[in-house]
Structure formats: C-alpha cells, structure tokens
C-alpha positions as CSV (number, residue, x, y, z in Angstrom):
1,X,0.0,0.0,0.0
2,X,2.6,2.1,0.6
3,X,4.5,2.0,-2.8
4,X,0.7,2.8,-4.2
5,X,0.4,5.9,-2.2
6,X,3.7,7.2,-4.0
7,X,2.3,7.1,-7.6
8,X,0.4,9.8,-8.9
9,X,-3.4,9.9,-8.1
10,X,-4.7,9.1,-11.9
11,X,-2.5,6.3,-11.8
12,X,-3.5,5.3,-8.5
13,X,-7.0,5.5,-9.2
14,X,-6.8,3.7,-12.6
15,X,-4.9,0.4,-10.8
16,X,-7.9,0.6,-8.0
17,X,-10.7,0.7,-11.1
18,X,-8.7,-2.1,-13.0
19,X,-8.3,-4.7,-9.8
20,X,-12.4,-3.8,-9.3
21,X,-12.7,-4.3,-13.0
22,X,-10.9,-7.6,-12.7
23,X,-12.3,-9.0,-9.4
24,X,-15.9,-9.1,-11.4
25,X,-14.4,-10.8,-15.0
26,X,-14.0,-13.3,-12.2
27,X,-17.3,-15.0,-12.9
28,X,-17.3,-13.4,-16.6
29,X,-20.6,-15.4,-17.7
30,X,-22.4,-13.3,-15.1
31,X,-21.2,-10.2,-15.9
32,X,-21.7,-10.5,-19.8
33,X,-25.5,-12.0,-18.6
34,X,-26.0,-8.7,-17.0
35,X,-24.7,-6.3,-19.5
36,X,-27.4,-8.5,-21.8
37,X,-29.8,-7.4,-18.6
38,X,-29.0,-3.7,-19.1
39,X,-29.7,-4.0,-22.8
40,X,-33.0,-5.3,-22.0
41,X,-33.9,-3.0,-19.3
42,X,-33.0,-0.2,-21.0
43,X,-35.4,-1.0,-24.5
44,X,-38.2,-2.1,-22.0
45,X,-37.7,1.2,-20.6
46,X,-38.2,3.3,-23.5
47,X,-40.6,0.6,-24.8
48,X,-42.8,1.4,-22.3
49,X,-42.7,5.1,-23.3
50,X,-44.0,4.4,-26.6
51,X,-46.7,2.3,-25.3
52,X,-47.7,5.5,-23.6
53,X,-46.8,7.5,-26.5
54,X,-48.9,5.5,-28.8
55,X,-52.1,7.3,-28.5
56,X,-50.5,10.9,-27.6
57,X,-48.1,10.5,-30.2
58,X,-46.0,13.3,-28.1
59,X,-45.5,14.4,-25.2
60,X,-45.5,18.3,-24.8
61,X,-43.7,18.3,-28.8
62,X,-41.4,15.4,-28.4
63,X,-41.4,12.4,-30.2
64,X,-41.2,9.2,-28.6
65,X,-37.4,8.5,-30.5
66,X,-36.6,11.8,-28.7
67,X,-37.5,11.1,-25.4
68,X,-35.7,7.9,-26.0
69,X,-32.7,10.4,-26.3
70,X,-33.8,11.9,-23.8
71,X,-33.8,9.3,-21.8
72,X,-30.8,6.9,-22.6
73,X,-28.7,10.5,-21.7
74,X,-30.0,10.3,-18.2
75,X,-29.1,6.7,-18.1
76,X,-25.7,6.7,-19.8
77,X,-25.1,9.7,-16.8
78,X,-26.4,8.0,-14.3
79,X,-24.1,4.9,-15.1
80,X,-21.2,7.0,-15.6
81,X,-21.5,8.5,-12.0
82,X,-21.5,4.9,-10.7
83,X,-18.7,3.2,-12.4
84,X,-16.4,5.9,-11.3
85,X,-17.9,8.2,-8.5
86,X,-20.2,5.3,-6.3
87,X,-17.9,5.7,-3.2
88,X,-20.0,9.1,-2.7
89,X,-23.1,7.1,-2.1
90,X,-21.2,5.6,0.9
91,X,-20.1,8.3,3.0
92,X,-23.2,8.2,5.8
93,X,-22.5,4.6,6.4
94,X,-18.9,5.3,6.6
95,X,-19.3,7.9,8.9
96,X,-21.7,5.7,11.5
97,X,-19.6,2.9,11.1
98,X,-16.3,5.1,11.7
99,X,-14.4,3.4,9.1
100,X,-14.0,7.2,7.6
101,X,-11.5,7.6,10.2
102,X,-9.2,5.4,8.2
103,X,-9.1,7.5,5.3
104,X,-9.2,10.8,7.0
105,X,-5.6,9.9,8.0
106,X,-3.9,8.7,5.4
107,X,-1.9,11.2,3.0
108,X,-4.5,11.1,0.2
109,X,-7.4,13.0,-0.5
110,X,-9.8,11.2,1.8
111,X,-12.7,11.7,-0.9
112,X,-10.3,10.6,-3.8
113,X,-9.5,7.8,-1.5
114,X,-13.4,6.6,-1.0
115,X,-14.1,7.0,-4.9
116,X,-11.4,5.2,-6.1
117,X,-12.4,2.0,-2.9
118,X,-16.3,2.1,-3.6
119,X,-16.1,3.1,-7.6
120,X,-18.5,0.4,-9.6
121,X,-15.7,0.2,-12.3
122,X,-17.7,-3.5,-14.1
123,X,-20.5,-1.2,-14.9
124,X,-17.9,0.5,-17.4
125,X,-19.5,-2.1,-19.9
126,X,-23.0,-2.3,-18.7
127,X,-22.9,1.7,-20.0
128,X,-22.1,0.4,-23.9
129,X,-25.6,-1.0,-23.9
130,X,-26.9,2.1,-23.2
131,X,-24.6,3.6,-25.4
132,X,-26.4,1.4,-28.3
133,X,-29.7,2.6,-27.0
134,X,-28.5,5.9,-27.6
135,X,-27.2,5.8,-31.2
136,X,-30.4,4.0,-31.9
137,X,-32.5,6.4,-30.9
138,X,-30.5,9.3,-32.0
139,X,-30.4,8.1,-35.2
140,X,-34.6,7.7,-35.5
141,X,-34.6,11.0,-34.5
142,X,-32.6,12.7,-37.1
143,X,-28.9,13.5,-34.8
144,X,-25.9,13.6,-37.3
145,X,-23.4,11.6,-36.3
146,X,-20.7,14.2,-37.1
147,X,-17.3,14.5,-34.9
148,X,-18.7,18.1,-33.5
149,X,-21.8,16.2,-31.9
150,X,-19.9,13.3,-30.9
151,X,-17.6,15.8,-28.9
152,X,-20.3,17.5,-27.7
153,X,-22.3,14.2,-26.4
154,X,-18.7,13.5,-24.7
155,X,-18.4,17.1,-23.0
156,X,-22.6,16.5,-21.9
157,X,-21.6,13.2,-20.4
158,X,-19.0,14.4,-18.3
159,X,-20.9,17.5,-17.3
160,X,-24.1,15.2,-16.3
161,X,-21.3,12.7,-14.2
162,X,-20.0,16.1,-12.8
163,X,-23.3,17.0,-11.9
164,X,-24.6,13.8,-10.4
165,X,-21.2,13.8,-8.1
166,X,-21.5,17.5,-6.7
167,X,-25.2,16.8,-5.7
168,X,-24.6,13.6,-4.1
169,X,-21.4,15.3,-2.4
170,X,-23.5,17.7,-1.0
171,X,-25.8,14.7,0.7
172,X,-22.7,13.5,2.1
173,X,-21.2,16.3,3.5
174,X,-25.0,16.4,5.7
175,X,-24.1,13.2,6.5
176,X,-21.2,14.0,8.6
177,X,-23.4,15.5,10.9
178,X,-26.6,13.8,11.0
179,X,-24.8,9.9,10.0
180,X,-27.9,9.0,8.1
181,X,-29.2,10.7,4.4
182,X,-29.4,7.2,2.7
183,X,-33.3,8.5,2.0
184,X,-32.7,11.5,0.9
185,X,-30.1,9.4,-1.6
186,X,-33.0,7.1,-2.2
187,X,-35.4,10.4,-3.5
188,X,-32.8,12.2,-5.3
189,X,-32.3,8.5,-7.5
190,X,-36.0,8.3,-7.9
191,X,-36.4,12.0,-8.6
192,X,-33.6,11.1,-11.2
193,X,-34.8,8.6,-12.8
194,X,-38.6,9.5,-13.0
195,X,-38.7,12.7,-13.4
196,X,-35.9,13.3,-16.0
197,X,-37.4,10.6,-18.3
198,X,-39.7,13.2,-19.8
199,X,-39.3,16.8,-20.8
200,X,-39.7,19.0,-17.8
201,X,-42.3,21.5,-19.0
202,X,-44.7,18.4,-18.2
203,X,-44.3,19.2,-14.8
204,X,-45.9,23.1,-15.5
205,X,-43.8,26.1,-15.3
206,X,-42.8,25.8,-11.3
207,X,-41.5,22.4,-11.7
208,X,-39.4,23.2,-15.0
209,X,-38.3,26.3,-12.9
210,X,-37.0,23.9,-9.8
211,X,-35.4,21.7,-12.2
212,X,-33.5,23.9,-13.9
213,X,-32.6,26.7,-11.1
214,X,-33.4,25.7,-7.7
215,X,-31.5,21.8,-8.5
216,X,-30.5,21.9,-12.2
217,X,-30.8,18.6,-13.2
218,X,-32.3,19.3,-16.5
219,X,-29.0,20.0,-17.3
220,X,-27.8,16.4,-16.8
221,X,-29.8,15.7,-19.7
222,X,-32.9,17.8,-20.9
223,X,-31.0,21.1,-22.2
224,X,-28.6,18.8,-23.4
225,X,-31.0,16.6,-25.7
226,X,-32.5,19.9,-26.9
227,X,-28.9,20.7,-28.4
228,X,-28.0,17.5,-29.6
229,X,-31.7,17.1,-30.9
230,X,-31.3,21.0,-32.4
231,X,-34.9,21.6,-31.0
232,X,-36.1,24.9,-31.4
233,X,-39.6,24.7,-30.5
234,X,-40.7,22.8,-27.6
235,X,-37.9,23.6,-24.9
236,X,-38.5,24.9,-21.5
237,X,-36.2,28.2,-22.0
238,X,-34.3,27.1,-25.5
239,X,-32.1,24.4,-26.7
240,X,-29.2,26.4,-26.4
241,X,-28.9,26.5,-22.6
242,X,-27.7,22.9,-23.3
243,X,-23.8,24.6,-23.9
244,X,-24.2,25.5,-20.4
245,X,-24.0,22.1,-18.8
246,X,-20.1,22.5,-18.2
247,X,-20.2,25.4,-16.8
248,X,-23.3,24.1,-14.7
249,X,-21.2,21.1,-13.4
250,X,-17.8,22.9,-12.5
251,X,-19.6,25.9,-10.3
252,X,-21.6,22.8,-8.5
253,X,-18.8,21.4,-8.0
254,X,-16.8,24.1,-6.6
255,X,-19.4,25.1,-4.6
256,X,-20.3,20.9,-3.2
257,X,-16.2,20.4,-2.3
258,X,-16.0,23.7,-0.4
259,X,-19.5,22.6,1.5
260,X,-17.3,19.4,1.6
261,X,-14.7,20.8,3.0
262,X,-16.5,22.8,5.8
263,X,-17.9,19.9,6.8
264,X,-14.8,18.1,7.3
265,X,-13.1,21.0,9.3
266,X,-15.8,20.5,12.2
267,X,-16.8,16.7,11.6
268,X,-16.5,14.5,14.7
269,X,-15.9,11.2,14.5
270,X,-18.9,9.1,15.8
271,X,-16.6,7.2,18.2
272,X,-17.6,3.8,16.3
C-alpha cells in the first residue's frame, strides 16, 4: 500500500478501477449476462414510453425516438457516475460505522480515496448498452453523427457525471453531521430517474423552474438533448442553454467540495 500511495493519483486511481474491473471478470458469464440485462432494461424502458406515446403520439412536442434520447442520456449519466464516483453514495455509512476515520488519516485526498475503494468500475460495460440505446435512438430521431456532436455528447456526459457527483457530495457532506441521508439518496435517485425521463415543462412552469434553477438537473440531460436534438420549438427556455451544462457542473462542484470541505473541518468522529 505504501509503494501505491507514492504514484500519482490518476494512476493510483486507474490500478484501484482495473483490480475492481478484474475482481468481477471473475465470474465473466455473469457479468456479460447482466450487460445483456441492461440491454434489456434499458429498450423495456423506453418501450414502455412508446406504449404510452402511442395514442398521444407526443409528449409536450417530443417524439417518442426523442425522449428515447432523452432518456438513454439520463441513463448513460447515471451509469457513468456509478462506475467511477459510487464511493460518494457511501459516506453516511462510513461515517456511523467510523471506518471514515481510516481514510481521513492517510496522506490522500480522503474523498479521492473513498471514490477510487467504492467506484462500480464492471459497470464501465454495462454503459455500452446504453450507449447502443442511444445511437439507436439518435439516429430515428434525425442527430448527425458528425465529430462536432460526438464531442459534444462527450463534454454533456461528463458534465451530467459532474453534476450527479456535486449533488450527491453535498448529501454526504450532511451526513457528517446527521450519519444518516441514505433517504434522501433514495429520493434524489428516484427524482432522477422518474422525473428526467420526460421533458420538464410536463411538470408546469414551477417544476421546469425547480429543475432547472433551484436543482439543475435538466442539465444532466434535458437542455442537453434539446442541443443535440437542435430543437427549437418545444424547450423549456431554448435548446441552447444545453452549452451550459459545463459550466453548470464545474460551479456545482466548486461550490459541493467547499461545502465538503466545511464539513470536514468541524466533523467529529462518531466514536464507532
């Protein structure tokens, strides 16, 4: 352990995501079975939407292949934060168990150390199904698959992960005081993954207000879709507000790791 602490931290964190990587191809059958799962889940999903979608035809000026856009973005992100960020999610227990101790006292960043130890790095490939999803979609509704857009998609991906981690951090940090937020985890997943499925001005103009100001997740995936989708009827405020999603992600997470590192300053260990 002490030769890894020496390397630098992208390398460090790259060996801890292969040995997780590697520790599932242990039983490979089952992981390639549940990649095949994902695919499946994933087409229900939006199959389900177009059962829905079959006598409205739209929903508030998208078309069912665009919500499927809609939607596979959401889930790519959501993936994305859990093959590489997951160790987030763990914090309260850490902190009632006192097994954060051991990484608050070690020379590494103690919340580089906890993403790299609880990253989900086998769902790296459970994320190419989606991925297929995706293009599928995409391509039914009319997105070029030109290098500008597939750069763009890449910056939106990262922005959404970005996003996902900075809210989650900001959960955690609560968690050093009050031990427990593994509900209010369990809301802001379904809030995710029910609420994003659809474009927000379903929700009225309040709700598509909250969503994009008050907790900006549209910007995990709605504003993006409108740019990728070059919609420019039917948005909320307009398609363009999708370029914003970086700039979204980096002042959430500025602002979620200095709320981080308050926290730490007057955490107290729960003697555990």
């Amino acid at each position: 352990m002490a030769d890894e602490f020496r390397v630098g931290p992208v390398r460090f964190y790259l060996h801890t995501l292969t040995l997780l990587i590697r520790q599932r191809m242990a039983f490979r059958v089952n992981y390639y079975l549940m990649t095949l799962s994902v695919l499946i889940k994933e087409a229900a999903a939006i199959a389900l939407i177009g059962v829905i979608l079959q006598k409205f035809h739209a929903v508030a000026g998208w078309t069912i292949w665009e919500i499927g856009v809609l939607y596979s973005l959401m889930a790519f992100a959501n993936r994305g934060f859990y093959t590489f960020c997951a160790g987030v999610l763990r914090i309260g227990h850490m902190v009632e168990s006192g097994e954060l101790d051991q990484f608050l006292v070690t020379p590494r960043n103690p919340l580089f150390l906890v993403s790299a130890r609880y990253a989900c790095a086998w769902r790296m490939l459970y994320n190419c199904a989606t991925l297929l999803i995706l293009a599928f979609c995409s391509s039914k509704a009319g997105v070029e698959f030109s290098p500008g857009n597939i750069a763009l998609f890449a910056v939106f991906a990262v922005s959404a992960v970005a996003i996902h981690f900075a809210i989650y951090l900001v959960l955690a940090t609560v968690a050093l005081w009050t031990f427990r937020v593994s509900a209010m985890q369990e809301l802001l997943y379904q809030v995710i993954f029910e609420y994003l499925r659809y474009p927000i001005q379903i929700y009225g103009v309040v709700g598509a207000f909250l969503l994009t100001w008050l907790i900006p997740l549209a910007f995990i995936n709605y504003y993006p879709a409108a740019t990728l989708l070059a919609k420019t009827n039917d948005v909320f405020i307009g398609p363009s507000l999708g370029y914003a999603a970086p700039l979204v992600a980096a002042l959430l997470l500025f602002a979620a790791y200095r709320f981080w590192n308050f926290g730490l300053a007057y955490y107290k260990s729960s003697g555990t």
